[in-house]
N, C-alpha and C positions, 0 to 999 in steps of 0.2 A: 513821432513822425515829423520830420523836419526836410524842407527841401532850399536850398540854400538856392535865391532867383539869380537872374542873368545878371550882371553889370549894365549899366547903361551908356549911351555914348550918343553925342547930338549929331543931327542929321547932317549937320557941316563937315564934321570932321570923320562921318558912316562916309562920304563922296568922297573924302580925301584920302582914304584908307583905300575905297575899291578901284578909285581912278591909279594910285600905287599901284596895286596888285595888281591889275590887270596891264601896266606896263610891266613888270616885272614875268611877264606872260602866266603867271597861276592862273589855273582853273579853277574857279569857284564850283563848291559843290555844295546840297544842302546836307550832307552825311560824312560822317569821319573816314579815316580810309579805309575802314573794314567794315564800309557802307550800314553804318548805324544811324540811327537818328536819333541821338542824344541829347537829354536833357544838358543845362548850363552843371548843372547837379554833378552828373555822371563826366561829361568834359573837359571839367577844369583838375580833374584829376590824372588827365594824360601828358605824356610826354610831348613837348610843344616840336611839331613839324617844321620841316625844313620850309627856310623862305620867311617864314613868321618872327615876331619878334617875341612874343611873348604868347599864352595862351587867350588872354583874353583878346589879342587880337585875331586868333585865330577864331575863335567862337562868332566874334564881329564881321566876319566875313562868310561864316557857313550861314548865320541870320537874315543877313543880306539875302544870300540865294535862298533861301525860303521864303521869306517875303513877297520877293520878285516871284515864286512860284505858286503863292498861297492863292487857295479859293474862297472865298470872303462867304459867309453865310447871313440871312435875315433875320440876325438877333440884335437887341438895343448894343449888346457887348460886341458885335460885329466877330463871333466865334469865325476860327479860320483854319483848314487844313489843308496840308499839303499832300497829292497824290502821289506815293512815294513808289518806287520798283516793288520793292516789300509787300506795301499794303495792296499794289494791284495784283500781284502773284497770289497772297495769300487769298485774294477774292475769290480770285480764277480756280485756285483748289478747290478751295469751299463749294464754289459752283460746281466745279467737276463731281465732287465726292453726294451733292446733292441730287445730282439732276443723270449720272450715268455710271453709277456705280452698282455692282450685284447685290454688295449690302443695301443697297437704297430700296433694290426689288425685295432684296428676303421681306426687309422692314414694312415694303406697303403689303407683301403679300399675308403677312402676320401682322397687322398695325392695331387689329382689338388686343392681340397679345401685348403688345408693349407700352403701349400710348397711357393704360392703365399706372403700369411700373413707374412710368417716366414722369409722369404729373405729380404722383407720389413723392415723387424724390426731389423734385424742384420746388414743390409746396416744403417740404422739410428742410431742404440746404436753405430757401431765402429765408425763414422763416428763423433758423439758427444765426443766418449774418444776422439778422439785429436781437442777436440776445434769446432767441426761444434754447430753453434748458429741459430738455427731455430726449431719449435715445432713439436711436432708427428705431430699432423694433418697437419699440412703444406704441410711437406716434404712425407709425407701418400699420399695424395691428387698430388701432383707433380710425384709421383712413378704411382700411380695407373689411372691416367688420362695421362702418357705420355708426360706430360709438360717439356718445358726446361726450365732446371734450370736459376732460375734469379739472382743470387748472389752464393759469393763461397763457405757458407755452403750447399746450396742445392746443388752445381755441387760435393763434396764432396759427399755424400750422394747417388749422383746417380749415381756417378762412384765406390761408394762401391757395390751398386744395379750391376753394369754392372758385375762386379768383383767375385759377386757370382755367376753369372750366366757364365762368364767364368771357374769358378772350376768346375761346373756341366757339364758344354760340354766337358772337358778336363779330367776328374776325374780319367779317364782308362788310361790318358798314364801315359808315365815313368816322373816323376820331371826331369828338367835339369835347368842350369843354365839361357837358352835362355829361358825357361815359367816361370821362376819367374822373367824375367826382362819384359816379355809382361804383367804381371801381374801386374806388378809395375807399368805399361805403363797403363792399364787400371784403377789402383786406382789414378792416379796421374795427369790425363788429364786435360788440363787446370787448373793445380789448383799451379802448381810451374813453374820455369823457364824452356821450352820445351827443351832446352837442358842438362836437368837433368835429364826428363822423361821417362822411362825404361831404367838408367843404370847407374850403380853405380858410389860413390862421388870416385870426382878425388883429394880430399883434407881430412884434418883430422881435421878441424873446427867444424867436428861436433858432441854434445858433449849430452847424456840427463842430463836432467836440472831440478831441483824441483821448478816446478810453484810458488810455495809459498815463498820458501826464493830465487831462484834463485842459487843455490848452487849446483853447478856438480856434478852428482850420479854418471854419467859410462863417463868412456873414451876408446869407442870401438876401434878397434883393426887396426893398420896402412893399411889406405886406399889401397896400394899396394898389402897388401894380402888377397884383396875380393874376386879376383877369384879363386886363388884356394881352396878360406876357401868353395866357392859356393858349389867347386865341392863334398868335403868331404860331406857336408848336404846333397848336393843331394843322394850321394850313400847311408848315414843313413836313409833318406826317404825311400827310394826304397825298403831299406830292403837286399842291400848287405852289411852292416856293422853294427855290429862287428861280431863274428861268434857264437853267442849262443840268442837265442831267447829274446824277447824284446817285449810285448802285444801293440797293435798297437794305442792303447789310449796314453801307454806312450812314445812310438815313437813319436806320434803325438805333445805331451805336450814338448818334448824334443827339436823337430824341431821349434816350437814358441820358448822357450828360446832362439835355439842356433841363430836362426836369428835377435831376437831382441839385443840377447850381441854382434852380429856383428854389427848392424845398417847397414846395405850397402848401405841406400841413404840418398841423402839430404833431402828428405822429405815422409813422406809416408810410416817410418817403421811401424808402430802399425797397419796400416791396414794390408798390407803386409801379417806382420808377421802373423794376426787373420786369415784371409784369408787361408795360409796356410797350419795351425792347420785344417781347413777343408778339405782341398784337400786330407791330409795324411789320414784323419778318414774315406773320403766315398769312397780313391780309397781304403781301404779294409774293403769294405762292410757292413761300420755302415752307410747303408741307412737312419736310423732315425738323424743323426744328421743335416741333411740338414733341420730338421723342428726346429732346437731348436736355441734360442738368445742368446749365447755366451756372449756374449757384453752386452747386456742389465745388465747381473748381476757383468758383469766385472764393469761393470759401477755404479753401488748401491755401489761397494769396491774397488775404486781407492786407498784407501792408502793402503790397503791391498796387491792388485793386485801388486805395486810399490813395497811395503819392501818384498813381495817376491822374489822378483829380487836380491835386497842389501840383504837378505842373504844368496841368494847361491853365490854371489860375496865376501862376506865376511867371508864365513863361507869353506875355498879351493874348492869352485864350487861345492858344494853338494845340488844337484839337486833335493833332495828327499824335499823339502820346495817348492820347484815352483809346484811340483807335486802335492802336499796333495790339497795344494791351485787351483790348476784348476781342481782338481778333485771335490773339494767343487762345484765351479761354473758350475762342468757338471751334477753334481746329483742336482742342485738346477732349472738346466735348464729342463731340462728329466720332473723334478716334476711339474715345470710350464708348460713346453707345456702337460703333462699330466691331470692338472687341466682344464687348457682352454681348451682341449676338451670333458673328461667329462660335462662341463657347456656348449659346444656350442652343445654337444648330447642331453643334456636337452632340451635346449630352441632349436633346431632341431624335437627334438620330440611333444613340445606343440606346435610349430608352425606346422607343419604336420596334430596335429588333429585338431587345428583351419582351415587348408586348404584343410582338405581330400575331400571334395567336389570337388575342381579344382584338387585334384591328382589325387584319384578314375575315374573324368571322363578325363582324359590326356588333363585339360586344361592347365595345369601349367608342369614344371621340376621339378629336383630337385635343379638347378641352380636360375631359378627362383623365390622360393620355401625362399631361402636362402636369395636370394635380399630382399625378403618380412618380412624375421623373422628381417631383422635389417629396413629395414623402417617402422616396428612394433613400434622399440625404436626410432627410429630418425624422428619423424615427423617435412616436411618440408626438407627433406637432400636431395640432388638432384646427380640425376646418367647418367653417361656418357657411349656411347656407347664403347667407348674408355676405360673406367674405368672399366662398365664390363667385357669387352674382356681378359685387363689385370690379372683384379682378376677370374679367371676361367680357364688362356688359351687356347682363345678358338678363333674361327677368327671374323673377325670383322660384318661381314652376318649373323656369330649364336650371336653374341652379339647383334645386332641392330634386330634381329628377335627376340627375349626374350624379349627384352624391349619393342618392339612395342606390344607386344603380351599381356603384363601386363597392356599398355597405353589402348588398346579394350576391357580390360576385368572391367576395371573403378578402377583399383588398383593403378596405378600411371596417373599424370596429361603430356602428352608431351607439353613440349614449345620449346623455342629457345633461345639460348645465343648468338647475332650475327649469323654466319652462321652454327652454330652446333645444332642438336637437344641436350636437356635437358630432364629427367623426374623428376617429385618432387613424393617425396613421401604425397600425401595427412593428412591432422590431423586427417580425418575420418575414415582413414585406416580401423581399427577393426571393423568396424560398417558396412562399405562395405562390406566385408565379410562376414559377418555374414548376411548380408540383403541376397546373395548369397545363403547361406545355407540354 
């Protein structure tokens, strides 16, 4: 991973360059002319524009208009971005697709149904960015049956599971220094030395590193000033700083950066940090992000995800690159969870009219209902009272009453696994059913 930084040029001769150009009447603009905003990286590999002399002189002059348009933020590193057409557009959707969309009602109106799936999957995808080695179903089946974890990707996994479900009980307070070390404390539980676990490194050893060559990206900031650096983060969370408005996506995206360029533990920033980036979006009020996998897409664009970082390190901490880029990942996620439930209202809906017989006469739920539409497809999968409790939240008496309920109605077989009951879902499934009807 290598990101090649801007050229440099003294501020005498940055005046003499644009007082030119602006006799020559050019427009300065902060984006190329197919309105991108391009790293020095991506840039200097274009064909040099009319009017310019070279490319680096063009780059010195799209800089310039950034600058002049840059909003300076309350970090020692005076982190900086620019409002771009883009990043406001992209807001605006996100808002839109949040706050007035039909998908948005299915999802609150179904939201025990999903919230379960979703937590699931975003405890697994961050859990896999830093190295957990074990398969969805595995660690699916470990999450949704309760099990303890047997090795340390799956205890990784479930204490990212535990993690999200701390930011949802705690979402209304205020961020402090002491809830993101309990937080810490919760990603990090048996999985490093216990004395490192909720609270920040007492040394400066620790360095991110590119897996592939081994070669030090970032050297975060002297361990001695993590806590005050804490406290400035917190107050930009909160929303006491700076003093002019800031849309709470990009506060959110700003808080993951600024805590990932800190690193403040031995182990356990990346979850942390993702972790975070939620807390900031649902204590103001994007309900829906608590159903979407962050990380999943993080994860399809690691190298991506990465040289976003090395260029706003590169580039005087212009932040407006880390932005574009998670804002990609949160309109890509929004899309996904909006697909998978269109498709699971589908097949909710032909499962329904294959079962209206058991709905119609209140033999069945609509929990039930749902057990049924996926051991439709999984003949042979077998279900835990424990497992549906968790996928449903719901207690363990209405869980074991559902299942019993489906085992008398000849839909699923009960057995036993040692001292647990079991249900399989039959091969005859459909044909049951229908013999019903």
């Amino acid at each position: 991973m290598n990101i090649v930084s801007p050229p440099k040029i003294s501020l005498e001769a940055l005046l003499a360059l644009m007082h030119k150009k602006v006799q020559q009447g050019i427009i300065l603009s902060i984006t190329d002319d197919k309105k991108r905003y391009l790293h020095w990286d991506k840039l200097r590999h274009l064909a040099v524009p009319d009017k310019f002399d070279d490319i680096e002189q063009y780059w010195h002059c799209i800089k310039f208009s950034r600058l002049y348009q840059q909003k300076v933020l309350p970090f020692a590193e005076e982190f900086s971005f620019v409002l771009t057409d883009d990043i406001q557009q992209n807001i605006h959707q996100i808002d839109s697709k949040m706050r007035g969309s039909i998908e948005a009602e299915n999802i609150g109106n179904n939201k025990d149904r999903y919230i379960i799936s979703s937590l699931i999957d975003e405890a697994i995808s961050s859990s896999q960015l830093e190295g957990a080695a074990t398969t969805r179903k595995v660690a699916r089946d470990m999450l949704k049956h309760g099990k303890t974890p047997k090795d340390y990707s799956q205890r990784m996994i479930h204490n990212n599971y535990q993690a999200i479900e701390f930011i949802n009980q705690h979402q209304q307070d205020e961020l402090t220094p002491s809830l993101i070390l309990q937080l810490h404390a919760v990603v990090t539980n048996e999985t490093m030395d216990s004395s490192e676990v909720g609270k920040l490194r007492q040394d400066n050893e620790v360095n991110v590193v590119d897996n592939r060559t081994g070669a030090i990206l970032h050297h975060p900031p002297d361990f001695q000033e993590l806590s005050a650096r804490l406290v400035v983060l917190c107050d930009f969370a909160n929303g006491k700083s700076p003093d002019y408005f800031i849309h709470p996506i990009i506060r959110a995206i700003v808080v993951h950066f600024a805590l990932a360029y800190d690193h403040p533990f031995a182990d356990g920033n990346g979850r942390t940090t993702r972790a975070l980036f939620y807390w900031v979006v649902l204590k103001n009020n994007y309900w829906l992000f608590q159903y979407i996998t962050l990380s999943t897409y993080i994860k399809e664009a690691q190298v991506q995800y990465g040289e976003s970082f090395l260029k706003v390190e590169s580039d005087e901490f212009d932040l407006t690159y880390f932005i574009n880029s998670q804002l990609k990942f949160i309109s890509q996620s929004i899309d996904g969870l909006f697909n998978y439930v269109d498709k699971k209202q589908q097949q909710q809906q032909q499962t329904h009219s294959l079962l209206s017989h058991y709905l119609s006469n209140g033999k069945i739920n609509s929990r039930q209902a749902m057990l049924i539409q996926r051991a439709l497809k999984h003949a042979g999968s077998i279900y835990t009272i424990q497992g549906h409790k968790i996928s449903h939240a719901i207690s363990y008496q209405t869980a074991k009453t559902d299942l019993v309920g489906l085992s008398k109605l000849n839909l699923l077989q009960q057995s036993k696994q040692g001292r647990a009951f079991v249900f399989i879902a039959p091969n005859d499934l459909e044909q049951r059913i229908k013999a019903y009807r």
